[in-house]
C-alpha positions as CSV (number, residue, x, y, z in Angstrom):
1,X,-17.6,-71.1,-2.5
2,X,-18.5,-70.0,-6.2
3,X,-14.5,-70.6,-7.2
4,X,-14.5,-74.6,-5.8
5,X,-18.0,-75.0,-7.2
6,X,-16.5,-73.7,-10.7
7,X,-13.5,-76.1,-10.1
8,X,-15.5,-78.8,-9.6
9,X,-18.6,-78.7,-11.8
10,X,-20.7,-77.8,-9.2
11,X,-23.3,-75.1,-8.9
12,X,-24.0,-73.4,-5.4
13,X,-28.0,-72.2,-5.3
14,X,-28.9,-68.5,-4.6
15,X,-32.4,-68.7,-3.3
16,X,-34.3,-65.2,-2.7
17,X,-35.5,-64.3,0.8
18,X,-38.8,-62.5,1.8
19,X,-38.3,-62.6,5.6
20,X,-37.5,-64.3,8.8
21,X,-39.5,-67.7,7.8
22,X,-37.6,-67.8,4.3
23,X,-34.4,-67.1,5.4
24,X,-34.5,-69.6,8.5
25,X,-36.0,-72.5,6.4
26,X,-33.9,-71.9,4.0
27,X,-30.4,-71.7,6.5
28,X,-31.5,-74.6,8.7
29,X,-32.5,-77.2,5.5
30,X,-29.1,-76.1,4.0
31,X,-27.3,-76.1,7.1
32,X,-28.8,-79.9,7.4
33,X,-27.8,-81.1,3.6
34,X,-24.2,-79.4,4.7
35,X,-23.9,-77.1,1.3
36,X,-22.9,-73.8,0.9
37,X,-25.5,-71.0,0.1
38,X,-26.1,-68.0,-1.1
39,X,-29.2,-66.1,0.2
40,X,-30.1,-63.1,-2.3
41,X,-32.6,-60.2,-1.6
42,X,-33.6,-57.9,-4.0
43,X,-34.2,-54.1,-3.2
44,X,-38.1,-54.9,-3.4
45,X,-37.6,-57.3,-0.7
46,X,-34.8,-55.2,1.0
47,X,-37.4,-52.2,1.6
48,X,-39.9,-54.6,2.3
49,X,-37.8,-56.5,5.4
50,X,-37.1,-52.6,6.6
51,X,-33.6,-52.0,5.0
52,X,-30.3,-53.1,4.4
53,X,-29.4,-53.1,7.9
54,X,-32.6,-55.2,9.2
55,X,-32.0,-57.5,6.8
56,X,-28.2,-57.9,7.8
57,X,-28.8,-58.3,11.1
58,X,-31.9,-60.4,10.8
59,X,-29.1,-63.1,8.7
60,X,-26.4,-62.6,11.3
61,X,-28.4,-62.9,14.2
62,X,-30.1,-66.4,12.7
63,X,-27.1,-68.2,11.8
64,X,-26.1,-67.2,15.8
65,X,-28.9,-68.3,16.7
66,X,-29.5,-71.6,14.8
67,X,-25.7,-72.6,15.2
68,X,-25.3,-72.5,11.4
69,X,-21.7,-74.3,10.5
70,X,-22.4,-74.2,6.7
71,X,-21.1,-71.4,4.6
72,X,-23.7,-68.4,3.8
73,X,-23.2,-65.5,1.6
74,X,-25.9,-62.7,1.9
75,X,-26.2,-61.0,-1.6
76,X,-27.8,-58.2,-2.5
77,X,-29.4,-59.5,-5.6
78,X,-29.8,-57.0,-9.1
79,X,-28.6,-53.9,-7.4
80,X,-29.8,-50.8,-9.5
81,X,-26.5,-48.7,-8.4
82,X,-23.6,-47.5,-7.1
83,X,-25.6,-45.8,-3.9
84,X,-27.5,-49.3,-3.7
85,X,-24.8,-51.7,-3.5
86,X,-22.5,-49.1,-0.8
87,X,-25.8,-49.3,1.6
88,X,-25.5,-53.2,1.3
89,X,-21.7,-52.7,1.8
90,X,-21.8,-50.8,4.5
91,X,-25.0,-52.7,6.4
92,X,-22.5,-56.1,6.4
93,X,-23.6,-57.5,3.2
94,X,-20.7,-60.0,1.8
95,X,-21.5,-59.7,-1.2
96,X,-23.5,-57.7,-4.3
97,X,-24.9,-57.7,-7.8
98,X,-24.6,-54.4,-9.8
99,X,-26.9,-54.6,-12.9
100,X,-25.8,-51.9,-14.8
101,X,-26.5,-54.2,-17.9
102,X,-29.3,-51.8,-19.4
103,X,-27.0,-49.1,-20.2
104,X,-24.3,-48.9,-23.0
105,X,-21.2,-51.4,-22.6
106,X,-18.8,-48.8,-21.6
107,X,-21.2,-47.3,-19.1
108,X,-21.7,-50.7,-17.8
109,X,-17.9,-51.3,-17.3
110,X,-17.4,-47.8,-15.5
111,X,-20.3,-48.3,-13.1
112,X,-19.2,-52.0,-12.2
113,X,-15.5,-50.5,-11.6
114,X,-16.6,-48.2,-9.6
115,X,-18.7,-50.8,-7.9
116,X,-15.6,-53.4,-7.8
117,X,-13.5,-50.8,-6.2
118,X,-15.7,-50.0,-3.4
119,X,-16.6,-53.7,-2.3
120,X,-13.0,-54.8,-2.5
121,X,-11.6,-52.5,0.1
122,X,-14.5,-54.0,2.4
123,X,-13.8,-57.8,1.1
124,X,-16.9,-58.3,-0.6
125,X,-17.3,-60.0,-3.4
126,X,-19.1,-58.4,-6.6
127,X,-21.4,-60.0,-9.5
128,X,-22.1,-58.0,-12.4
129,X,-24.1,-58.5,-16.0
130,X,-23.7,-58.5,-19.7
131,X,-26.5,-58.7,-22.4
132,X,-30.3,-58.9,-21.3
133,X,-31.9,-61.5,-19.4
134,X,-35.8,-61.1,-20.5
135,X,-38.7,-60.9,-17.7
136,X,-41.9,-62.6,-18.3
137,X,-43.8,-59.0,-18.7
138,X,-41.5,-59.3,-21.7
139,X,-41.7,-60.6,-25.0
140,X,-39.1,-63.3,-24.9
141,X,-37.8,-63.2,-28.2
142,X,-37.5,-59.7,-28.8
143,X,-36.0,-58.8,-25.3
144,X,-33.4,-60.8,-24.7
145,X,-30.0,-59.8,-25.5
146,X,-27.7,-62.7,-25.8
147,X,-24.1,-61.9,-24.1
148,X,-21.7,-61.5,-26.9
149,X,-18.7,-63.6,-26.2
150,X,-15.8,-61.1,-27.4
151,X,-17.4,-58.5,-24.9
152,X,-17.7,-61.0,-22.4
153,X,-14.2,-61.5,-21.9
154,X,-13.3,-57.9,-22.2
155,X,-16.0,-56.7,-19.3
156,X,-14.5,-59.5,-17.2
157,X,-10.9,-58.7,-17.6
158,X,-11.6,-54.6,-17.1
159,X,-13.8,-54.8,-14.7
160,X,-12.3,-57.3,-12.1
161,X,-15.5,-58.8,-11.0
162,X,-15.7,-62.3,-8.6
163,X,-18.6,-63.7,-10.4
164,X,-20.2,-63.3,-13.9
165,X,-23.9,-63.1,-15.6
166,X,-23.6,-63.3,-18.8
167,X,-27.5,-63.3,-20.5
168,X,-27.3,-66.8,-22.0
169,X,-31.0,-67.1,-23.1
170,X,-32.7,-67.9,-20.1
171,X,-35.5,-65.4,-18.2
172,X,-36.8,-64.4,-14.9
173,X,-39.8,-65.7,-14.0
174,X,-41.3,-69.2,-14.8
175,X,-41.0,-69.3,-18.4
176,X,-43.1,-73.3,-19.6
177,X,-41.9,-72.1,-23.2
178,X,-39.0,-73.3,-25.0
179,X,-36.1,-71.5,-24.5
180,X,-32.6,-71.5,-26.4
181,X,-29.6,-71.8,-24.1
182,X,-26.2,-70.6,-25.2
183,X,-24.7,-73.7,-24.0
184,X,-21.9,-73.1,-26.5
185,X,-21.7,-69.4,-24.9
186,X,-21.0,-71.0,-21.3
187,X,-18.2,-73.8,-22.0
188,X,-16.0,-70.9,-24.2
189,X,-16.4,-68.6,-21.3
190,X,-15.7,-71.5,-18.6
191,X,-12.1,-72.0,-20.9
192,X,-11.3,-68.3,-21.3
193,X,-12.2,-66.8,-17.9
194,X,-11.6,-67.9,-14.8
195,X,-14.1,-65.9,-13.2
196,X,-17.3,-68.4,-11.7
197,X,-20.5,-67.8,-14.1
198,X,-23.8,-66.8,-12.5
199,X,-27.1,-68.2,-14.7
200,X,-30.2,-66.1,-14.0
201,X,-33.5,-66.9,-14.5
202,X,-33.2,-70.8,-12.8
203,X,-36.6,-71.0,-12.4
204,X,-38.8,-72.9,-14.8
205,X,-36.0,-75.1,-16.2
206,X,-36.3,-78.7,-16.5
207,X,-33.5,-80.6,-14.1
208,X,-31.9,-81.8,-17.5
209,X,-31.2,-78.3,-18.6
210,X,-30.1,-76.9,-15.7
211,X,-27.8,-80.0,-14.9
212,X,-26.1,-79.5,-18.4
213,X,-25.7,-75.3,-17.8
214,X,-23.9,-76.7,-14.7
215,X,-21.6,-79.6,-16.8
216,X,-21.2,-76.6,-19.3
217,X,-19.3,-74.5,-16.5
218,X,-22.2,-72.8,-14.3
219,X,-21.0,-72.2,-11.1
220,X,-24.3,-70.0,-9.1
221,X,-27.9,-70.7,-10.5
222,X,-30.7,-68.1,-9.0
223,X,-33.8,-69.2,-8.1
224,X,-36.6,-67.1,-6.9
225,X,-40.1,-67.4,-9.1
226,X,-40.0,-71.3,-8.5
227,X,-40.0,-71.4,-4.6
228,X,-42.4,-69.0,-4.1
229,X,-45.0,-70.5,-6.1
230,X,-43.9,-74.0,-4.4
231,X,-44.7,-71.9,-1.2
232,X,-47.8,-70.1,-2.3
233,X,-49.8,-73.7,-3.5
234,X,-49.1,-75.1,-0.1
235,X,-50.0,-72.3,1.9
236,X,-53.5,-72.0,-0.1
237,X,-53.8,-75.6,0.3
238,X,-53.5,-74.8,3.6
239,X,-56.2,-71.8,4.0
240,X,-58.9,-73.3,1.7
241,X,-58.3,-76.7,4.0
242,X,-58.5,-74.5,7.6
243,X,-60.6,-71.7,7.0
244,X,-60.9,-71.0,10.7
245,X,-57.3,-70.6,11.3
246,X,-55.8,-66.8,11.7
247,X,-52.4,-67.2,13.4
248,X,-49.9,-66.2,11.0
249,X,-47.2,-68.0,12.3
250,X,-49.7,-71.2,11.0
251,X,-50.1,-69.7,7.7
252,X,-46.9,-68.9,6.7
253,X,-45.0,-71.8,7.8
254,X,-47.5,-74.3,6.0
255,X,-45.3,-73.8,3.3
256,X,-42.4,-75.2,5.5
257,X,-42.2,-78.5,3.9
258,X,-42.9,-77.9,0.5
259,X,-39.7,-75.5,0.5
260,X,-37.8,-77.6,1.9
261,X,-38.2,-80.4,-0.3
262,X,-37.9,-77.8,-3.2
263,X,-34.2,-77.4,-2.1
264,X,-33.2,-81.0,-1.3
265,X,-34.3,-81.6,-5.0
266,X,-32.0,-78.6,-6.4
267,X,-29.3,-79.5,-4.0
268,X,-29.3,-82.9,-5.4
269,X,-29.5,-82.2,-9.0
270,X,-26.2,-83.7,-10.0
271,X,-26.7,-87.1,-7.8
Protein backbone atom coordinates (compact mmCIF):
# COMPACT_ATOMS: atom_id res chain seq x y z
CA UNK A 1 0.00 0.00 0.00
CA UNK A 2 2.85 2.46 1.12
CA UNK A 3 4.83 1.64 -2.37
CA UNK A 4 1.54 2.78 -4.84
CA UNK A 5 0.84 5.58 -2.41
CA UNK A 6 4.69 6.74 -2.90
CA UNK A 7 4.09 6.11 -6.75
CA UNK A 8 1.30 8.14 -6.82
CA UNK A 9 1.60 11.16 -4.41
CA UNK A 10 -0.49 9.75 -2.11
CA UNK A 11 -0.27 9.28 1.62
CA UNK A 12 -1.96 6.25 3.37
CA UNK A 13 -3.03 7.32 7.30
CA UNK A 14 -1.70 5.35 10.33
CA UNK A 15 -4.15 6.12 13.05
CA UNK A 16 -3.33 4.78 16.69
CA UNK A 17 -5.75 2.27 18.38
CA UNK A 18 -6.77 2.14 22.14
CA UNK A 19 -9.28 -0.70 21.88
CA UNK A 20 -12.12 -2.50 20.37
CA UNK A 21 -14.29 0.89 19.75
CA UNK A 22 -11.07 2.63 18.05
CA UNK A 23 -10.17 -0.05 16.06
CA UNK A 24 -13.84 -0.82 14.72
CA UNK A 25 -14.67 2.89 13.99
CA UNK A 26 -11.70 3.27 12.57
CA UNK A 27 -11.94 -0.16 10.10
CA UNK A 28 -15.62 0.27 9.32
CA UNK A 29 -15.32 4.35 8.29
CA UNK A 30 -12.24 3.30 6.24
CA UNK A 31 -13.70 0.26 4.99
CA UNK A 32 -16.71 2.75 3.83
CA UNK A 33 -14.36 5.59 2.10
CA UNK A 34 -12.68 2.28 0.36
CA UNK A 35 -8.83 3.34 1.40
CA UNK A 36 -6.16 1.38 2.59
CA UNK A 37 -5.02 1.76 6.29
CA UNK A 38 -2.68 1.28 8.57
CA UNK A 39 -3.73 0.79 12.31
CA UNK A 40 -0.60 1.42 14.74
CA UNK A 41 -0.47 0.51 18.48
CA UNK A 42 2.07 1.50 20.57
CA UNK A 43 3.56 -0.78 23.43
CA UNK A 44 1.58 1.54 26.06
CA UNK A 45 -1.54 0.66 24.28
CA UNK A 46 -0.30 -2.96 23.48
CA UNK A 47 -0.07 -3.78 27.42
CA UNK A 48 -2.96 -1.77 27.90
CA UNK A 49 -5.37 -4.04 25.28
CA UNK A 50 -3.64 -7.19 27.13
CA UNK A 51 -0.71 -8.05 24.74
CA UNK A 52 0.43 -8.57 21.40
CA UNK A 53 -1.64 -11.48 20.84
CA UNK A 54 -5.12 -9.83 22.12
CA UNK A 55 -4.50 -7.14 20.09
CA UNK A 56 -3.88 -9.36 16.96
CA UNK A 57 -6.67 -11.35 17.33
CA UNK A 58 -9.00 -8.55 18.46
CA UNK A 59 -7.92 -6.93 14.54
CA UNK A 60 -8.33 -10.30 12.81
CA UNK A 61 -11.32 -11.30 14.35
CA UNK A 62 -13.06 -7.55 13.41
CA UNK A 63 -12.23 -7.40 9.92
CA UNK A 64 -14.01 -11.24 9.96
CA UNK A 65 -16.48 -10.02 11.48
CA UNK A 66 -17.29 -6.61 9.90
CA UNK A 67 -16.62 -8.10 6.31
CA UNK A 68 -13.78 -5.65 5.83
CA UNK A 69 -12.69 -5.69 1.87
CA UNK A 70 -10.26 -2.74 2.30
CA UNK A 71 -6.63 -3.26 2.88
CA UNK A 72 -5.40 -3.11 6.73
CA UNK A 73 -1.93 -3.28 7.97
CA UNK A 74 -1.65 -3.75 11.88
CA UNK A 75 1.70 -2.02 12.94
CA UNK A 76 3.32 -2.06 15.96
CA UNK A 77 4.08 1.57 16.21
CA UNK A 78 7.79 2.88 17.92
CA UNK A 79 8.91 -0.54 18.98
CA UNK A 80 11.67 -0.08 21.77
CA UNK A 81 13.51 -3.42 20.43
CA UNK A 82 14.52 -6.38 18.95
CA UNK A 83 12.43 -8.61 21.75
CA UNK A 84 9.46 -6.05 21.07
CA UNK A 85 9.03 -6.18 17.47
CA UNK A 86 9.64 -10.48 17.45
CA UNK A 87 6.45 -10.59 20.04
CA UNK A 88 4.49 -8.50 17.43
CA UNK A 89 6.04 -10.83 14.72
CA UNK A 90 5.24 -13.74 16.08
CA UNK A 91 1.50 -12.62 17.52
CA UNK A 92 0.52 -12.05 13.53
CA UNK A 93 1.41 -8.47 13.33
CA UNK A 94 2.18 -7.52 9.43
CA UNK A 95 4.14 -5.14 10.08
CA UNK A 96 6.60 -3.03 12.75
CA UNK A 97 8.50 0.11 13.73
CA UNK A 98 11.94 -0.31 15.42
CA UNK A 99 13.05 2.98 16.88
CA UNK A 100 16.37 2.46 17.63
CA UNK A 101 16.91 6.18 16.61
CA UNK A 102 18.23 7.31 20.14
CA UNK A 103 21.29 5.36 19.98
CA UNK A 104 24.45 6.06 17.91
CA UNK A 105 24.03 5.67 13.92
CA UNK A 106 25.80 2.47 13.69
CA UNK A 107 24.03 1.01 16.62
CA UNK A 108 20.88 2.04 14.97
CA UNK A 109 21.74 0.34 11.65
CA UNK A 110 22.79 -3.05 13.47
CA UNK A 111 19.56 -3.22 15.55
CA UNK A 112 17.21 -2.37 12.48
CA UNK A 113 19.28 -5.30 10.55
CA UNK A 114 18.73 -7.45 13.00
CA UNK A 115 15.14 -6.31 13.05
CA UNK A 116 14.84 -6.38 9.04
CA UNK A 117 16.17 -9.93 9.05
CA UNK A 118 13.70 -11.35 11.40
CA UNK A 119 10.44 -9.78 9.90
CA UNK A 120 11.47 -10.70 6.43
CA UNK A 121 11.54 -14.38 6.88
CA UNK A 122 7.88 -13.97 8.33
CA UNK A 123 6.83 -11.34 5.34
CA UNK A 124 6.43 -8.44 7.43
CA UNK A 125 7.22 -5.35 6.58
CA UNK A 126 9.70 -3.05 8.78
CA UNK A 127 9.80 0.87 9.44
CA UNK A 128 12.69 2.24 11.13
CA UNK A 129 14.10 6.04 12.15
CA UNK A 130 16.76 8.46 11.63
CA UNK A 131 17.46 11.83 13.63
CA UNK A 132 14.91 12.85 16.49
CA UNK A 133 11.46 13.61 16.27
CA UNK A 134 10.88 15.95 19.49
CA UNK A 135 7.84 15.22 22.07
CA UNK A 136 5.95 18.01 23.43
CA UNK A 137 7.53 17.31 27.10
CA UNK A 138 10.37 18.52 25.06
CA UNK A 139 11.89 21.66 24.24
CA UNK A 140 11.25 21.82 20.53
CA UNK A 141 14.12 23.50 19.34
CA UNK A 142 16.79 21.99 21.27
CA UNK A 143 15.49 18.32 20.89
CA UNK A 144 14.91 17.71 17.62
CA UNK A 145 17.52 16.20 15.50
CA UNK A 146 16.97 16.91 11.86
CA UNK A 147 17.70 13.58 9.63
CA UNK A 148 20.89 14.26 7.89
CA UNK A 149 20.48 13.53 4.25
CA UNK A 150 23.91 11.72 3.42
CA UNK A 151 23.08 9.32 6.37
CA UNK A 152 19.75 8.98 5.23
CA UNK A 153 20.56 7.26 2.26
CA UNK A 154 23.23 5.18 3.71
CA UNK A 155 20.80 3.68 6.70
CA UNK A 156 18.28 2.96 3.91
CA UNK A 157 20.60 1.15 1.58
CA UNK A 158 22.26 -1.00 4.70
CA UNK A 159 19.61 -1.67 6.42
CA UNK A 160 16.94 -2.84 3.82
CA UNK A 161 13.96 -1.36 5.50
CA UNK A 162 10.21 -1.11 3.63
CA UNK A 163 9.42 2.22 4.91
CA UNK A 164 11.45 5.24 6.23
CA UNK A 165 11.19 8.00 9.14
CA UNK A 166 13.40 10.27 8.60
CA UNK A 167 13.00 13.32 11.63
CA UNK A 168 12.10 16.10 9.21
CA UNK A 169 11.11 18.77 11.91
CA UNK A 170 7.88 17.89 12.88
CA UNK A 171 6.86 16.48 16.74
CA UNK A 172 4.61 14.16 18.52
CA UNK A 173 1.96 15.57 20.10
CA UNK A 174 -0.11 18.69 19.09
CA UNK A 175 2.45 21.16 18.61
CA UNK A 176 0.10 25.11 17.71
CA UNK A 177 3.78 26.55 17.39
CA UNK A 178 5.51 27.08 14.22
CA UNK A 179 7.40 24.43 13.08
CA UNK A 180 10.17 24.23 10.25
CA UNK A 181 9.68 21.29 7.84
CA UNK A 182 12.54 19.88 5.89
CA UNK A 183 10.50 19.99 2.84
CA UNK A 184 13.78 20.17 0.85
CA UNK A 185 14.93 17.03 3.14
CA UNK A 186 11.74 15.00 1.71
CA UNK A 187 11.74 15.68 -2.25
CA UNK A 188 15.90 14.70 -2.28
CA UNK A 189 15.03 11.54 -0.35
CA UNK A 190 11.75 10.85 -2.59
CA UNK A 191 14.59 11.15 -5.82
CA UNK A 192 17.35 9.04 -4.25
CA UNK A 193 15.55 6.25 -2.43
CA UNK A 194 12.92 4.30 -3.40
CA UNK A 195 11.99 3.29 -0.13
CA UNK A 196 8.11 5.00 0.90
CA UNK A 197 8.80 7.90 3.70
CA UNK A 198 6.87 7.75 6.97
CA UNK A 199 6.22 11.57 8.58
CA UNK A 200 5.70 11.35 12.33
CA UNK A 201 4.26 13.67 14.44
CA UNK A 202 0.86 14.37 11.91
CA UNK A 203 -0.91 15.80 14.44
CA UNK A 204 -1.27 19.50 14.91
CA UNK A 205 -0.43 20.39 11.23
CA UNK A 206 -2.41 22.64 9.23
CA UNK A 207 -4.08 20.62 6.00
CA UNK A 208 -1.77 22.97 3.79
CA UNK A 209 1.38 21.56 5.39
CA UNK A 210 0.63 18.19 5.52
CA UNK A 211 -0.73 18.26 1.81
CA UNK A 212 2.67 19.72 0.63
CA UNK A 213 4.87 16.90 2.90
CA UNK A 214 2.57 14.59 0.83
CA UNK A 215 3.34 16.55 -2.89
CA UNK A 216 7.03 16.56 -1.44
CA UNK A 217 7.02 12.56 -1.48
CA UNK A 218 5.33 11.39 1.92
CA UNK A 219 3.94 8.25 1.54
CA UNK A 220 2.45 7.26 5.54
CA UNK A 221 1.56 10.22 7.85
CA UNK A 222 0.84 9.08 11.75
CA UNK A 223 -1.71 10.49 13.60
CA UNK A 224 -2.51 9.82 17.11
CA UNK A 225 -2.57 13.12 19.51
CA UNK A 226 -5.24 14.70 17.08
CA UNK A 227 -8.05 11.97 17.20
CA UNK A 228 -7.90 11.45 20.65
CA UNK A 229 -8.52 14.89 21.62
CA UNK A 230 -11.26 15.00 18.67
CA UNK A 231 -12.67 11.96 20.81
CA UNK A 232 -12.09 13.23 24.23
CA UNK A 233 -14.18 16.91 23.60
CA UNK A 234 -17.00 14.89 22.32
CA UNK A 235 -17.22 12.40 24.88
CA UNK A 236 -17.10 15.31 27.65
CA UNK A 237 -19.62 17.00 25.74
CA UNK A 238 -21.31 14.13 26.14
CA UNK A 239 -20.97 13.46 30.17
CA UNK A 240 -21.37 17.23 31.23
CA UNK A 241 -24.67 17.02 28.77
CA UNK A 242 -25.98 13.42 30.50
CA UNK A 243 -24.82 13.38 33.84
CA UNK A 244 -27.12 10.43 34.70
CA UNK A 245 -25.77 8.19 32.09
CA UNK A 246 -23.24 5.20 33.32
CA UNK A 247 -23.27 2.61 30.50
CA UNK A 248 -19.96 2.64 29.07
CA UNK A 249 -20.75 1.45 25.88
CA UNK A 250 -22.72 5.18 25.77
CA UNK A 251 -19.78 6.90 26.83
CA UNK A 252 -17.28 5.79 24.74
CA UNK A 253 -18.96 5.65 21.56
CA UNK A 254 -20.21 9.40 21.92
CA UNK A 255 -17.09 10.06 20.27
CA UNK A 256 -18.24 7.84 17.27
CA UNK A 257 -18.99 10.69 14.99
CA UNK A 258 -16.59 13.11 15.79
CA UNK A 259 -13.85 10.32 14.76
CA UNK A 260 -15.26 9.56 12.01
CA UNK A 261 -15.56 12.78 10.44
CA UNK A 262 -11.83 13.41 11.68
CA UNK A 263 -10.87 10.63 9.15
CA UNK A 264 -13.11 11.50 6.11
CA UNK A 265 -11.34 14.98 6.44
CA UNK A 266 -7.65 13.37 6.48
CA UNK A 267 -8.70 10.89 3.84
CA UNK A 268 -9.75 13.70 1.73
CA UNK A 269 -6.96 15.99 2.12
CA UNK A 270 -5.73 15.97 -1.49
CA UNK A 271 -9.45 16.42 -3.07
Amino acid sequence: MLDEARRDYRVVYHFNINNLEWTKIILEKCNELNVPVILGVSEGAIKYMGGYHVVASLVRSLILDLNIQNDVCLHLDHGSSFESCQKAIDAGFTSVMIDASKLSFEENIMTTKNVVDYAHQHNVTVEAELGHVGGMEDDVKSTIKLADFDECVRFVKKTNIDSFAPAIGTVHGIYKGELNIDYDLIKRLREKVSTPLVMHGGSGLDHSILKKAILCGIAKINVNSDIQATWYEEVKKFVNENPDVYDPRKVIMAGKDAMRKFIEEKINILN
